[in-house]
N, CA, C and O of each residue as an XYZ file, in Angstrom:
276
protein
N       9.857    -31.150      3.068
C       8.560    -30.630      3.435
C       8.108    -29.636      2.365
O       8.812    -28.682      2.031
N       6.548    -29.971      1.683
C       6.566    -28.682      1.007
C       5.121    -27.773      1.658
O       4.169    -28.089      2.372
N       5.479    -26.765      1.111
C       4.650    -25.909      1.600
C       3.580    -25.005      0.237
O       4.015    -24.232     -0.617
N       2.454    -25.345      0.397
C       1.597    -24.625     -0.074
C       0.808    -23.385     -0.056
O       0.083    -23.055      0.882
N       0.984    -22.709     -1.145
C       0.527    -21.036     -1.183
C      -0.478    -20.667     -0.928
O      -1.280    -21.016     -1.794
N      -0.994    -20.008     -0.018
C      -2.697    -19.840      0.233
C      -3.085    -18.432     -0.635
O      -4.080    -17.773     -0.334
N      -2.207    -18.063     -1.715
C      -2.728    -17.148     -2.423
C      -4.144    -17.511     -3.116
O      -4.553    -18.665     -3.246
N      -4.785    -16.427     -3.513
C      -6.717    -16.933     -4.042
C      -6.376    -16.579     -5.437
O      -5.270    -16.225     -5.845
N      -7.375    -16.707     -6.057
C      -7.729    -16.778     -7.497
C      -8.755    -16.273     -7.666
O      -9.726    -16.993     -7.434
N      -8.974    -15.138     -8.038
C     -10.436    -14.483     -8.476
C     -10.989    -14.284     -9.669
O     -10.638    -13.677    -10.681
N     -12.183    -15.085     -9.276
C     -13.052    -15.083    -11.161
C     -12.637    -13.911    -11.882
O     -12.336    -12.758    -11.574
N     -12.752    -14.844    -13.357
C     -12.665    -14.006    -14.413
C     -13.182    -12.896    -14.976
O     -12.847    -12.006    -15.757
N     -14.228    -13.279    -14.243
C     -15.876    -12.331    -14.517
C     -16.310    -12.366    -13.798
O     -15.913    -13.122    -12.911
N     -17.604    -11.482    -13.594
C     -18.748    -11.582    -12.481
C     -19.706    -12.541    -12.404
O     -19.550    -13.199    -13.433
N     -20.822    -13.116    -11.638
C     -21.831    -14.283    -11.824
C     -22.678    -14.272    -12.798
O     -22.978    -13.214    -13.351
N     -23.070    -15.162    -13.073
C     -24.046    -14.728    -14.452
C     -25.433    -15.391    -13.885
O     -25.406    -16.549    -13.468
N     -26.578    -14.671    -13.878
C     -28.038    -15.031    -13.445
C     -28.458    -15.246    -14.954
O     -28.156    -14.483    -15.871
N     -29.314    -16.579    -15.083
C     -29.976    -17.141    -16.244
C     -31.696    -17.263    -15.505
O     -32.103    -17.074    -14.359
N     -32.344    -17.642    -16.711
C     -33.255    -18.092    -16.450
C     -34.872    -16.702    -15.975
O     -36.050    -16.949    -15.716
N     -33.969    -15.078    -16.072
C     -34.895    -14.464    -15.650
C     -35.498    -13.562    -17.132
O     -34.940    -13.473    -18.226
N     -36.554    -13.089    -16.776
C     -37.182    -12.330    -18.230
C     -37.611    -11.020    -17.987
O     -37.693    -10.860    -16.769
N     -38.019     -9.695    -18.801
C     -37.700     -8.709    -18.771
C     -39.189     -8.454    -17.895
O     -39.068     -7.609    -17.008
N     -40.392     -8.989    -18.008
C     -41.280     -8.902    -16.742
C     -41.885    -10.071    -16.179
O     -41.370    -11.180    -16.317
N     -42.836     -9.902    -15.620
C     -43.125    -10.879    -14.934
C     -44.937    -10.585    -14.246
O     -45.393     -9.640    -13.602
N     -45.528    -11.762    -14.709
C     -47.224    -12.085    -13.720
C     -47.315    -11.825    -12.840
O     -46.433    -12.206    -12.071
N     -48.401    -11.017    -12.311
C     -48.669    -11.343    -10.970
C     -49.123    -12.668    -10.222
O     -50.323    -12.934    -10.284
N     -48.331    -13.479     -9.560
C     -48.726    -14.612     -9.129
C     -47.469    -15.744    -10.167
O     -47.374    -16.937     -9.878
N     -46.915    -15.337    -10.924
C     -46.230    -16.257    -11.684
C     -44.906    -16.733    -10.999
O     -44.314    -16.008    -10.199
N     -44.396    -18.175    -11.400
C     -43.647    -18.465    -10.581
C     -42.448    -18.138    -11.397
O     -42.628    -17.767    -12.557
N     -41.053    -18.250    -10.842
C     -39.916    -17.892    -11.769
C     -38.351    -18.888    -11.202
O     -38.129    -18.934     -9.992
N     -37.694    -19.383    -11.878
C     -36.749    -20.506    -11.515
C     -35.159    -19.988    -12.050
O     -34.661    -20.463    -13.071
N     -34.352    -18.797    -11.076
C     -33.470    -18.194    -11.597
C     -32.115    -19.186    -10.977
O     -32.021    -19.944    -10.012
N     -30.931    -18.650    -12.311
C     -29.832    -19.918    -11.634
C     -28.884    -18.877    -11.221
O     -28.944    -18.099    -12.173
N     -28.053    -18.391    -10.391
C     -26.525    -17.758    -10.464
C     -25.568    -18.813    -10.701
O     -25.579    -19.850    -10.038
N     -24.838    -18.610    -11.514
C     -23.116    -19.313    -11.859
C     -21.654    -18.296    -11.371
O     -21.603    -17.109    -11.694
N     -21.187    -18.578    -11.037
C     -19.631    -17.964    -10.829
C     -18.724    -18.810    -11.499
O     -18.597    -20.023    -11.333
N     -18.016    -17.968    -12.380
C     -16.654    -18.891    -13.004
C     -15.581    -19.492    -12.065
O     -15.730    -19.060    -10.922
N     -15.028    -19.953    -12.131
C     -13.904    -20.159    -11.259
C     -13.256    -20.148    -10.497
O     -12.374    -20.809    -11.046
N     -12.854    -19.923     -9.511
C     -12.016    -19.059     -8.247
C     -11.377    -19.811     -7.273
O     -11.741    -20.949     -6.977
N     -10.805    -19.458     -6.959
C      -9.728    -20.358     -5.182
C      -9.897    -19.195     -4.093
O      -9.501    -18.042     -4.260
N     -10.557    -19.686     -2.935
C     -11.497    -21.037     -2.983
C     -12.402    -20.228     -3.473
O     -12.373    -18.998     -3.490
N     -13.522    -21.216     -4.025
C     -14.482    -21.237     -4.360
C     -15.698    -20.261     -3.639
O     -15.967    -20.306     -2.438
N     -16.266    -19.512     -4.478
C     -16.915    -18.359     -5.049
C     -18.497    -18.709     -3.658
O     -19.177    -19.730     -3.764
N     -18.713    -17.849     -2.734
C     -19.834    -17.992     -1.994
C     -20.943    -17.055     -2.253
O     -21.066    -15.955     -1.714
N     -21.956    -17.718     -3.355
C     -22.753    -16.971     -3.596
C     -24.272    -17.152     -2.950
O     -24.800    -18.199     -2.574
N     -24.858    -15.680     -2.936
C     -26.266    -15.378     -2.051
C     -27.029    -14.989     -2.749
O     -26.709    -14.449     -3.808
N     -28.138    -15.131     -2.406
C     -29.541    -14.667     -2.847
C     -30.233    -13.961     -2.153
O     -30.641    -14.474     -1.111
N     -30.695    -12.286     -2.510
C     -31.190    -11.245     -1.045
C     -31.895    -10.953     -2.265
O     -31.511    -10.782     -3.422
N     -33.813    -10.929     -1.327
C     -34.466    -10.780     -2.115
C     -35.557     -9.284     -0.810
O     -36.127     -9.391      0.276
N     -35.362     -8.328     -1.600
C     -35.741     -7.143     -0.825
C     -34.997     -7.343      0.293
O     -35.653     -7.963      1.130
N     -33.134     -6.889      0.904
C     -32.920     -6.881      1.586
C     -32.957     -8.250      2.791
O     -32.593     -8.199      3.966
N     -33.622     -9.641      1.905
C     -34.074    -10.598      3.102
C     -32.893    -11.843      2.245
O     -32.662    -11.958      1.041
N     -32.351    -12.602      3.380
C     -31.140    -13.051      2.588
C     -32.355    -14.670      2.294
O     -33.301    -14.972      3.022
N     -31.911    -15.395      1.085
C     -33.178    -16.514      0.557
C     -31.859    -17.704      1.071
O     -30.814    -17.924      0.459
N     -32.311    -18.321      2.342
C     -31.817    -20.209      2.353
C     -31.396    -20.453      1.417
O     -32.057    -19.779      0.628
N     -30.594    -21.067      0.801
C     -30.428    -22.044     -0.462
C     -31.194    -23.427     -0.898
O     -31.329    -23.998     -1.980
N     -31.759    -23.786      0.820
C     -33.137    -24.911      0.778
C     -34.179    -24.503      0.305
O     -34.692    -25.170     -0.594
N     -34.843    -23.237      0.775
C     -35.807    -23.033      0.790
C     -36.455    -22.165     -0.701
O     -35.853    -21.509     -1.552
N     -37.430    -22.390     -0.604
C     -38.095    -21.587     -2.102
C     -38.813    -20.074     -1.560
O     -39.526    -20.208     -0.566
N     -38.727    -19.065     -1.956
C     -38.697    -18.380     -1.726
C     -40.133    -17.478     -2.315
O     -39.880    -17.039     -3.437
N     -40.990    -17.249     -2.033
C     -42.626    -16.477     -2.428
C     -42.807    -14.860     -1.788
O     -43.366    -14.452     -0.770
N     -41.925    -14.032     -3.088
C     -42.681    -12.579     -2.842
C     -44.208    -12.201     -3.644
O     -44.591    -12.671     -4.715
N     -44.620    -11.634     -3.141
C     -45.787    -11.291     -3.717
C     -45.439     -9.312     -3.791
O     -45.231     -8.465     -2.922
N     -45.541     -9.276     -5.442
C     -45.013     -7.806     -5.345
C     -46.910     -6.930     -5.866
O     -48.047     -7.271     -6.193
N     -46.383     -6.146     -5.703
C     -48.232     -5.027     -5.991
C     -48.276     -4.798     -7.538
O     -47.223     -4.543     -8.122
N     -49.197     -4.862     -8.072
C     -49.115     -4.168     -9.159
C     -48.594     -2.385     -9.576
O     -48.869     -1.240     -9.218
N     -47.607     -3.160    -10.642
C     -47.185     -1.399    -10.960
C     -45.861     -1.820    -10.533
O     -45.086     -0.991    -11.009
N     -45.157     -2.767     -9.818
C     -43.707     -2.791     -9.186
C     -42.802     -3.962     -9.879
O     -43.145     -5.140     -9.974
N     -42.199     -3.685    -10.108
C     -40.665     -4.337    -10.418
C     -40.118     -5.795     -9.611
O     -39.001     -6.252     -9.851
């Protein structure tokens, strides 16, 4: 009988977000990716946009004020 180790494996690094730029339109749309390297098991990553957690289905439309980040 053998028996397998349920020890984990934790990335090498932290996630890496692509795809974003240093500002942004009002009204402009934006298409960001997160990656996680490696891990056992596998790495469960989220998307919280002002505190609101984003579906992974769904597309997500803030509308921020001018003057804000």
């Amino acid at each position: 009988m053998h028996r397998r180790s349920q020890e984990g494996v934790l990335p090498k690094e932290g996630p890496k977000i692509s795809g974003e730029d240093k500002s942004y339109q009002t009204g402009e749309t934006i298409d960001l990716n997160c990656t996680a390297s490696k891990s056992y098991p596998a790495a469960t990553l989220r998307w919280y946009v002002n505190d609101r957690l984003v579906n992974s289905s769904e597309r997500f439309k803030e509308t921020l004020e001018e003057g804000t980040k």
